[in-house]
NULUM-665512 format. One record per residue (C-alpha): x, y, z; residue number from 1; residue in one letter. Coordinates in nm, 2 decimals, padded with zeros to 4 digits, m for minus. Example, Ala and Ser with C-alpha at 12.3 -4.5 7.8 and 13.67 -1.06 7.14 Angstrom:
// residues 2
- x, y, z, pos, code
- 01.23, m00.45, 00.78, 1, A
- 01.37, m00.11, 00.71, 2, S
// end
This chain:
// residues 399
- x, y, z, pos, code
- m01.78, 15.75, 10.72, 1, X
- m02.10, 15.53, 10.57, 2, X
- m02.00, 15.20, 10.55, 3, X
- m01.99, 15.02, 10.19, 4, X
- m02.26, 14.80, 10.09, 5, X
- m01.93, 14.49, 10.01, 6, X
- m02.00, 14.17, 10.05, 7, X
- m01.92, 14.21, 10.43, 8, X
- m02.21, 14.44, 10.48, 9, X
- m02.45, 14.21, 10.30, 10, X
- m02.38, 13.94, 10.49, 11, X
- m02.41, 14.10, 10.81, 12, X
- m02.76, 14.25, 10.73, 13, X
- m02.85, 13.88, 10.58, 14, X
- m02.74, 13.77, 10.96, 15, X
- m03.03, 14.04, 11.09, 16, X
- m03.28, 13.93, 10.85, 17, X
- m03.23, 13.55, 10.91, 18, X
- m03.26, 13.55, 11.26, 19, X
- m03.66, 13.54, 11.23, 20, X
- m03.69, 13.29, 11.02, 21, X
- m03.46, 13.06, 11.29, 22, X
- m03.66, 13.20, 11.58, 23, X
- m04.00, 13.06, 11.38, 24, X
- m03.90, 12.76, 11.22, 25, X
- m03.63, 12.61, 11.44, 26, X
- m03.85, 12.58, 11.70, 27, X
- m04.19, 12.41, 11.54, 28, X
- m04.08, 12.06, 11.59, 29, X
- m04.08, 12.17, 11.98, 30, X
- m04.42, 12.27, 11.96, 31, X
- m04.58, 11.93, 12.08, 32, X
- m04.32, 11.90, 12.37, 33, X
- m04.32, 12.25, 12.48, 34, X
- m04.72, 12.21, 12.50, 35, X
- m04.65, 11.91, 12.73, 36, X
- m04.39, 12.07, 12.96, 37, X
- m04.59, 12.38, 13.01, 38, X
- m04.89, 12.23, 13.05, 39, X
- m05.06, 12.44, 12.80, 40, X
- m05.34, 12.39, 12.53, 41, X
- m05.28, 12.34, 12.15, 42, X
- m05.40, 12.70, 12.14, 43, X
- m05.20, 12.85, 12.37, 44, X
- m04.89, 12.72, 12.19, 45, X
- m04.97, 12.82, 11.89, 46, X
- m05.03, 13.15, 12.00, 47, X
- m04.61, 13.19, 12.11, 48, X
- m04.61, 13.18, 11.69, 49, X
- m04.88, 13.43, 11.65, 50, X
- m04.80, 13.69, 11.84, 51, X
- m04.43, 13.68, 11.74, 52, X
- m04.56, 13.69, 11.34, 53, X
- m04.75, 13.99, 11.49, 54, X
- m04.47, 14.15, 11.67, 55, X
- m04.28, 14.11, 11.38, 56, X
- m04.54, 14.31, 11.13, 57, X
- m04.57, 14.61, 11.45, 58, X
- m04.17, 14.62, 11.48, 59, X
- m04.14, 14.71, 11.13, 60, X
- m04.38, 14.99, 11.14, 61, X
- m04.23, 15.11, 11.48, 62, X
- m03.88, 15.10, 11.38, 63, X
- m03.88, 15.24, 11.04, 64, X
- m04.01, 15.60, 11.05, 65, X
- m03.80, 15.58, 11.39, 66, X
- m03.48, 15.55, 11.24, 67, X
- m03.54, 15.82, 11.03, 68, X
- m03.49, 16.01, 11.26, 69, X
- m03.23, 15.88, 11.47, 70, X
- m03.04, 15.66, 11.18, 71, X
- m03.04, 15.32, 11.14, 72, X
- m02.75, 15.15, 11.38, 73, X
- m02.89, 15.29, 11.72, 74, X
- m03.18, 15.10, 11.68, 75, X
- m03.02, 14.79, 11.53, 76, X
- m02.81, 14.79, 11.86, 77, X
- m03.14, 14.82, 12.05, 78, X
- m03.34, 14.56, 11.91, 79, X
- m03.02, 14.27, 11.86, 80, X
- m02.95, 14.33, 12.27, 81, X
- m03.33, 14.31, 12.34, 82, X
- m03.35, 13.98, 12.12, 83, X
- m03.07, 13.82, 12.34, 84, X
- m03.30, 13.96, 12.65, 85, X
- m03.59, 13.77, 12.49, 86, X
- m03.47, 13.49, 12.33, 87, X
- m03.27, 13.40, 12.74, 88, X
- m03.61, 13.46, 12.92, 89, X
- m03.82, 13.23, 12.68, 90, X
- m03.56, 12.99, 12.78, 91, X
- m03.66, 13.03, 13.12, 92, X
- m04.03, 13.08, 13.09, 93, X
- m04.24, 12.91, 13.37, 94, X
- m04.58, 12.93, 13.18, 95, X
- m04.74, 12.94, 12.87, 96, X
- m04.87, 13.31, 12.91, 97, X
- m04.48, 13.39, 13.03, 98, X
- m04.41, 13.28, 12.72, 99, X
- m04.62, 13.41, 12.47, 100, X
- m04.57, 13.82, 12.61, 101, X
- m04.20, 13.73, 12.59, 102, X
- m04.20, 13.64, 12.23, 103, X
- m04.44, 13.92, 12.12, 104, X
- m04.11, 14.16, 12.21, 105, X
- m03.88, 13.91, 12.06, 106, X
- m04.08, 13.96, 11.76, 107, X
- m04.08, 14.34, 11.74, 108, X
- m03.73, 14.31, 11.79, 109, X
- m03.70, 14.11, 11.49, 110, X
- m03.93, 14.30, 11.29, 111, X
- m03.68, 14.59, 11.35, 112, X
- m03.41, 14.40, 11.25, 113, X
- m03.57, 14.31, 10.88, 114, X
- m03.66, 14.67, 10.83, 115, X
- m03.31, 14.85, 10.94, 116, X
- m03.19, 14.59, 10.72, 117, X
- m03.33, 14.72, 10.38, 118, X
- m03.33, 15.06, 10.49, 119, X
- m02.94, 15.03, 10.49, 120, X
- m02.98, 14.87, 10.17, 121, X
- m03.19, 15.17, 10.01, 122, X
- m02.97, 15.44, 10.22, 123, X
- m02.63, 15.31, 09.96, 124, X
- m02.80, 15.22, 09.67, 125, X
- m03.08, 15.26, 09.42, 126, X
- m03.19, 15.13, 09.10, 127, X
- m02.97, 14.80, 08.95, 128, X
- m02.74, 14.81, 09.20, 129, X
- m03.04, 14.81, 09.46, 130, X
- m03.19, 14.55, 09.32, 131, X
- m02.90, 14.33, 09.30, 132, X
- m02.80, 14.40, 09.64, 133, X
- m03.17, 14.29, 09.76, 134, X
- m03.11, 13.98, 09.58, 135, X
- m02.75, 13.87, 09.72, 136, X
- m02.95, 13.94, 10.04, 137, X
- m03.18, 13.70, 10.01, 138, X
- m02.98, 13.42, 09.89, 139, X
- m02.77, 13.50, 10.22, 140, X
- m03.08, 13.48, 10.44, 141, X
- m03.26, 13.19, 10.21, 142, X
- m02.98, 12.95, 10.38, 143, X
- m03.21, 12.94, 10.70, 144, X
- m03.54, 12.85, 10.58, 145, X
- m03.32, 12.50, 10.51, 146, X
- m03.11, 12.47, 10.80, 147, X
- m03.35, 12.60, 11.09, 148, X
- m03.66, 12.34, 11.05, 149, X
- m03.37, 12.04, 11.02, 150, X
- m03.18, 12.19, 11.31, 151, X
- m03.47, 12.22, 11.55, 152, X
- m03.54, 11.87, 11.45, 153, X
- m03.23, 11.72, 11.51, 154, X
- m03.15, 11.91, 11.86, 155, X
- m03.53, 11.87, 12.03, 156, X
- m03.47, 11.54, 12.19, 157, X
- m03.09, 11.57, 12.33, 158, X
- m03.17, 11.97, 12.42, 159, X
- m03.56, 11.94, 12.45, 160, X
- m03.72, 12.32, 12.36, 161, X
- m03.55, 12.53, 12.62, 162, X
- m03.20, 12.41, 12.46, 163, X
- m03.33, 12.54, 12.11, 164, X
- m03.39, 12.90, 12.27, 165, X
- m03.04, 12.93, 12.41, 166, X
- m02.90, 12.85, 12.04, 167, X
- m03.12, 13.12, 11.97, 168, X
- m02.98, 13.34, 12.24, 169, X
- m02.65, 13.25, 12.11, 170, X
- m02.71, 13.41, 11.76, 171, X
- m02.88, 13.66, 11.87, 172, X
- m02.58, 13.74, 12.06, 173, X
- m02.37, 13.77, 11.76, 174, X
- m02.61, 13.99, 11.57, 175, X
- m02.50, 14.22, 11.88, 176, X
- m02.16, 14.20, 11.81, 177, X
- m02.20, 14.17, 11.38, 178, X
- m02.43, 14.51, 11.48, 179, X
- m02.15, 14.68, 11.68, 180, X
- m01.84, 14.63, 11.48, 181, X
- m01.98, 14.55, 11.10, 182, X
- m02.28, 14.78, 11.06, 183, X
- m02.19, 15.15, 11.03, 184, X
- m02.45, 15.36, 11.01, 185, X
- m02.55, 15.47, 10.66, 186, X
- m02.80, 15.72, 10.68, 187, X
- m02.71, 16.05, 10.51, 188, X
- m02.75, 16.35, 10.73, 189, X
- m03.07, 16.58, 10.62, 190, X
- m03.05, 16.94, 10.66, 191, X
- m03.28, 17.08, 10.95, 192, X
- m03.58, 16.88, 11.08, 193, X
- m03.57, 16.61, 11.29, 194, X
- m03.84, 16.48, 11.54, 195, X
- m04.19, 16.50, 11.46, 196, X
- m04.19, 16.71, 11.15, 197, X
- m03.92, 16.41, 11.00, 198, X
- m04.18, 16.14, 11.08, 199, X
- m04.49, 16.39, 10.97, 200, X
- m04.29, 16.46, 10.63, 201, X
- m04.20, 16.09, 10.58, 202, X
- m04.60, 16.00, 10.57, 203, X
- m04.69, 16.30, 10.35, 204, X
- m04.45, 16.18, 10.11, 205, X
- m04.49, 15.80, 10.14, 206, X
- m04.90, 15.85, 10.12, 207, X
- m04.87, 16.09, 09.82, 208, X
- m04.60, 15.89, 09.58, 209, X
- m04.83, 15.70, 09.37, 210, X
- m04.53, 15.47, 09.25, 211, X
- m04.42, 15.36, 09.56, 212, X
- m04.78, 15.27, 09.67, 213, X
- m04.79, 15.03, 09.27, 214, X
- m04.43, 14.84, 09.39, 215, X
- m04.60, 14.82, 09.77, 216, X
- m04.93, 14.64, 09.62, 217, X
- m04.69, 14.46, 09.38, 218, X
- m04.47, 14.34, 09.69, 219, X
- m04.71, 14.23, 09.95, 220, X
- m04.98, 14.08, 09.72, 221, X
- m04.66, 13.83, 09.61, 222, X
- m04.64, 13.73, 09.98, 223, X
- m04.97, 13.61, 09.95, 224, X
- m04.76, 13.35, 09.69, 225, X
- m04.50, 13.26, 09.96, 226, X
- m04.71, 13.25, 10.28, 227, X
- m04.96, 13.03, 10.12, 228, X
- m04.80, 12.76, 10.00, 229, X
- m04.61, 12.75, 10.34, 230, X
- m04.97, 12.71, 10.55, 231, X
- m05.08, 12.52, 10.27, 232, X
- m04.75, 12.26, 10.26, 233, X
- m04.82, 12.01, 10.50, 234, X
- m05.17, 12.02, 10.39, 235, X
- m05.11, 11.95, 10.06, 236, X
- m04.79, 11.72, 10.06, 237, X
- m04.88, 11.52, 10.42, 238, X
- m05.29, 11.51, 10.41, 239, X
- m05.31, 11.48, 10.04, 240, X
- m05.02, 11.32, 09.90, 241, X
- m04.98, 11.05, 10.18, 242, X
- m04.59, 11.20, 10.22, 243, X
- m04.43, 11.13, 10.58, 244, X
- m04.33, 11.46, 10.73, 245, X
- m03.95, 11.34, 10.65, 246, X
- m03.99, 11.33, 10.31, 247, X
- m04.19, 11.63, 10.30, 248, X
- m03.91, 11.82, 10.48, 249, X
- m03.72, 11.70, 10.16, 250, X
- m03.94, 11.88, 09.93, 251, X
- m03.91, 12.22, 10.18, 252, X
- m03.55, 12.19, 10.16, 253, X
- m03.55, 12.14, 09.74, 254, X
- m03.79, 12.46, 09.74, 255, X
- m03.57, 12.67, 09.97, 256, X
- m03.29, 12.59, 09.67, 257, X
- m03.51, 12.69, 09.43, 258, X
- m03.56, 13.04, 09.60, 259, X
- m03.20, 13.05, 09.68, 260, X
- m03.10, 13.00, 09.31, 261, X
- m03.37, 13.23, 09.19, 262, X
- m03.19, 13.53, 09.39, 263, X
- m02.89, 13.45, 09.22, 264, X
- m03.02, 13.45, 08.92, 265, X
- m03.17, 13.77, 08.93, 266, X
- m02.89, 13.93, 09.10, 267, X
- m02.78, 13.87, 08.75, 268, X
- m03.01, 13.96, 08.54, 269, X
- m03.07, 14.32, 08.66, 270, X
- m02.72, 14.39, 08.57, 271, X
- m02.82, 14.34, 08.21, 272, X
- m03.22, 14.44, 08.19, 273, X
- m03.41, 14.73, 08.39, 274, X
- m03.54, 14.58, 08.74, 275, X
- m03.88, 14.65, 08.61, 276, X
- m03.90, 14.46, 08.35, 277, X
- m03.78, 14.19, 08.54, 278, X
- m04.00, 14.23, 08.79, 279, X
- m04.31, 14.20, 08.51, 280, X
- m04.18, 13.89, 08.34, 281, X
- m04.10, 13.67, 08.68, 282, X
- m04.51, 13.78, 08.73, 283, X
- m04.60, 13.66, 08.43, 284, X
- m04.43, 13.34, 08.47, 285, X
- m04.56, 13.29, 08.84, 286, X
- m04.95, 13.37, 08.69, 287, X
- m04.87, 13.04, 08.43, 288, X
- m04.76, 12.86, 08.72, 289, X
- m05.05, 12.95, 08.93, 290, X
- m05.29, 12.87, 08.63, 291, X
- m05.11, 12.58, 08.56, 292, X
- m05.14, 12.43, 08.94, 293, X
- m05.50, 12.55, 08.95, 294, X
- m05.62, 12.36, 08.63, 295, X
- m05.44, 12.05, 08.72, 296, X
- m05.64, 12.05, 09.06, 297, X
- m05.95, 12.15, 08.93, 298, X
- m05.95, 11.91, 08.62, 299, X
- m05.74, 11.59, 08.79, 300, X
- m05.78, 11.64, 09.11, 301, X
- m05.38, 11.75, 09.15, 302, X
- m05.07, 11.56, 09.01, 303, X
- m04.81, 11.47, 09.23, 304, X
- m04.54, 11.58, 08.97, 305, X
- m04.74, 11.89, 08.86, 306, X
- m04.72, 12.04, 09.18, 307, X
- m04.41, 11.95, 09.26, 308, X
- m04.24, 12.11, 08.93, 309, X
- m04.51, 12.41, 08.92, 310, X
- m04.39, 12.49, 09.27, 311, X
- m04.02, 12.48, 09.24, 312, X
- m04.02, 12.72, 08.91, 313, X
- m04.31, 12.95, 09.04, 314, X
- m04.04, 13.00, 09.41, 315, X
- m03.79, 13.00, 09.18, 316, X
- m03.92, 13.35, 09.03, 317, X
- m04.04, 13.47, 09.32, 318, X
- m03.69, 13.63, 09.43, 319, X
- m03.73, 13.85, 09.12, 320, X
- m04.12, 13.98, 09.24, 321, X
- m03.99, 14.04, 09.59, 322, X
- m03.60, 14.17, 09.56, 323, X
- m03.70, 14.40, 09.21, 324, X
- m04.03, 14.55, 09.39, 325, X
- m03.84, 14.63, 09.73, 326, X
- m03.56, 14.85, 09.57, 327, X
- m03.80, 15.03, 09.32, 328, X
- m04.04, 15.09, 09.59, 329, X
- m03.81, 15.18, 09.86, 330, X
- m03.59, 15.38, 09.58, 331, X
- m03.91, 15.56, 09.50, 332, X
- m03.94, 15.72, 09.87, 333, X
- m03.55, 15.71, 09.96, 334, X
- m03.57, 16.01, 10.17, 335, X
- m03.77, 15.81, 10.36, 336, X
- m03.64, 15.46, 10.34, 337, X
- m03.71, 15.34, 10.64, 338, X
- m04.11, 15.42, 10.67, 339, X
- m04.14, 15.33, 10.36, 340, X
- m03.98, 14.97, 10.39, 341, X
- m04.14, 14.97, 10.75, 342, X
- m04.48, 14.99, 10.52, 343, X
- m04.39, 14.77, 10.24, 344, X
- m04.32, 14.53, 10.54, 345, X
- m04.59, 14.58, 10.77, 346, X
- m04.84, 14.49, 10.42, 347, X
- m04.65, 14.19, 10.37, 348, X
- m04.73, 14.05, 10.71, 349, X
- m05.10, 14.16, 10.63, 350, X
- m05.12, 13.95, 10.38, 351, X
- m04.94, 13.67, 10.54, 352, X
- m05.24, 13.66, 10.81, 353, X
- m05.50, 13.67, 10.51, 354, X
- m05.38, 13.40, 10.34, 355, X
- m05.27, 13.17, 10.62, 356, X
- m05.65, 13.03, 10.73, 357, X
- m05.76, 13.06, 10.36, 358, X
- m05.57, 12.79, 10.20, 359, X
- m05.72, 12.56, 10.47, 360, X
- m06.08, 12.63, 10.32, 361, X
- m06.26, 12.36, 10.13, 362, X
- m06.21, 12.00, 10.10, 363, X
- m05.92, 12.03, 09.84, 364, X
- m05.62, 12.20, 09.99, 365, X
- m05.44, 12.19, 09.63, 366, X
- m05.73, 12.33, 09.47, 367, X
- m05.72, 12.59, 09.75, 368, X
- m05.32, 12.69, 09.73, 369, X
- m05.37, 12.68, 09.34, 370, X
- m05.62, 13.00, 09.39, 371, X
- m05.44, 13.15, 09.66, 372, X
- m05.13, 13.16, 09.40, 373, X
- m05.30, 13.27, 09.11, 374, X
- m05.51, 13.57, 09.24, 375, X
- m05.19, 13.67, 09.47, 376, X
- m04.97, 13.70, 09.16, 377, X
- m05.21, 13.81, 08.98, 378, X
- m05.33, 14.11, 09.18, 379, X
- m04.90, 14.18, 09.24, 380, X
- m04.89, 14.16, 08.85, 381, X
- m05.14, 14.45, 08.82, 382, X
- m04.94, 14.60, 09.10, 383, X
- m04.61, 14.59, 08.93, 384, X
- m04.85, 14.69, 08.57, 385, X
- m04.98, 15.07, 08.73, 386, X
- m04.58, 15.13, 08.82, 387, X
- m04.48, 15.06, 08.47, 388, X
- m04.72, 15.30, 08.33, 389, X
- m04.70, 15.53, 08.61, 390, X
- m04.27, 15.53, 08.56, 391, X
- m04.33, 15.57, 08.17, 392, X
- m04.53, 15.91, 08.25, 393, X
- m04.29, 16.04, 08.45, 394, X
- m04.01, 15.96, 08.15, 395, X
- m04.23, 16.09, 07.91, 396, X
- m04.31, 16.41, 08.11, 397, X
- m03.91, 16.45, 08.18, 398, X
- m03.88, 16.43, 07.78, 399, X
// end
């Protein structure tokens, strides 16, 4: 029987999806004390972030294809009992280097957790109710970008950064059990195949659809939105504004809402107007907000207010960029959900190294998120602008 995609299932998948975001942002405020205790360079603790990001992007691309052929849930079981594996031995890492293999696997196995996740997604639905789903899902999973960064503050001191990986072993041990008795597997059984001439068809057909490779440029190029103002926040609100790093955790925790909400809404709105369009108007208003940020820096040297408000409304739409382009993309190549969402995914992390050192360029980091923004939205808008016409062809030609 393939489960239902209820309420239950959602949140079970959110609980997959969140679990990177926790194992990245619980554990920053550690950073400085984990550096000490190991004995280890500035470097070599950033790099326990780096190559989990990159073990995230690889997991995806792994995974995907793979559960094609096998189905989703054998690999979900997989990669929640090797983040338990991972998440105990970085508790018990004796060195730096220990450290930073360890959470390169922790990261492919979360990276195969976010793309099971919306290949179960695509596998029971398509079109509206796709799209709504996608959205649901990330108001679910938008709760720990809020309470991971405030946790890992709070604990640090009484727990120290060891303590924070157990809680993370902790979860990660009931994603194992979510994965065993919530998450059914949901992949329709194809006729024939299987093996290598499943993974070789996949990529023949994920290369060759045209509108899935419009909603994939439309997706990832909006991370660029996301990503940047992350790298760019403690540049901006800390170095520029003068804000202590409490207060600024105020204004993460306001713009986590906003992106909370905005799912919501959208979740909403797709029930009364076509995903695609949208997906083109939350572009357009993200480009005004980009504009809007960028002219403000360039002509005033960046408002305090401005950037505050043209922040919160441009994450506000970003939930209906990132939830409309995933289910039109992934709808697009469903017989293949999982490469393709293992693609859509993999791009998305691509960007998410581009942008990163960019917004630290030049001497006016609000200047430099205001262009990041507006040339990411801007090239997901002309993404989202060859799928329209593309997706009017094909109605046309149908006619």
């Amino acid at each position: 029987m393939r489960p239902e995609l209820g309420v239950g299932l959602l949140a079970a998948l959110a609980l997959m999806i969140s679990a990177g975001p926790f194992a990245i942002d619980m554990y920053l405020p550690a950073l400085p004390t984990l550096r000490r205790d190991l004995g280890a360079t500035t470097v070599g603790a950033q790099l326990t972030l780096t190559t989990f990001m990159v073990g995230m992007a690889v997991g995806q691309l792994i995974t995907g294809p793979l559960s094609d052929v096998t189905g989703r849930r054998p690999p979900l079981i997989a990669a929640t009992v090797l983040s338990v594996v991972c998440a105990v031995a970085s508790a018990l890492a004796p060195s730096v280097g220990v450290l930073v293999a360890v959470r390169a696997v922790m990261g492919l196995a979360n990276g195969a957790c976010v793309v099971l996740a919306r290949a179960i997604v695509a596998d029971l639905a398509e079109g509206r109710r796709a799209a709504q789903a996608y959205s649901l899902l990330m108001a679910m999973m938008g709760i720990a970008p809020v309470v991971a960064p405030l946790t890992g503050g709070l604990l640090v001191e009484p727990i120290g950064w060891r303590g924070l990986f157990w809680i993370l072993a902790a979860i990660a041990t009931v994603q194992v059990i979510v994965a065993l008795l919530v998450v059914g597997e949901s992949k329709p059984r194809g006729p024939g195949g299987g093996g290598w001439r499943t993974f070789t068809s996949g990529v023949r057909v994920v290369a060759s659809t045209r509108l899935f490779t419009a909603y994939t440029v439309g997706f990832a190029a909006a991370a660029g939105v996301l990503f940047g103002y992350i790298a760019a926040g403690p540049l901006v609100f800390i170095d520029h504004f003068g804000m202590s790093p409490r207060m600024y955790a105020v204004v993460f925790a306001v713009n986590s809402v906003a992106l909370v909400t905005g799912s919501l809404v959208n979740s909403r709105l797709v029930r009364r107007f076509e995903p695609l369009s949208v997906l083109r108007a939350a572009g357009c208003v993200v480009l005004c907000c980009g504009l809007v940020l960028l002219g403000d820096a360039v002509l005033s040297g960046g408002r305090l207010p401005v950037v505050l408000v043209t922040l919160f409304v441009a994450l506000g739409h970003m939930p209906g960029i990132f939830g409309n382009a995933t289910a039109l993309g992934v709808s697009a190549v469903r017989s293949h959900a999982g490469l393709g969402s293992a693609v859509m995914g993999f791009c998305q992390f691509l960007v998410a190294g581009a942008v990163s050192p960019l917004v630290g360029l030049g001497d006016d980091p609000v200047v430099a998120l205001g262009l990041v923004v507006t040339v990411s939205v801007g090239l997901s808008l002309c993404g989202t602008l060859v799928a329209d016409v593309l997706t009017r062809r094909v109605t046309g030609e149908r006619r």
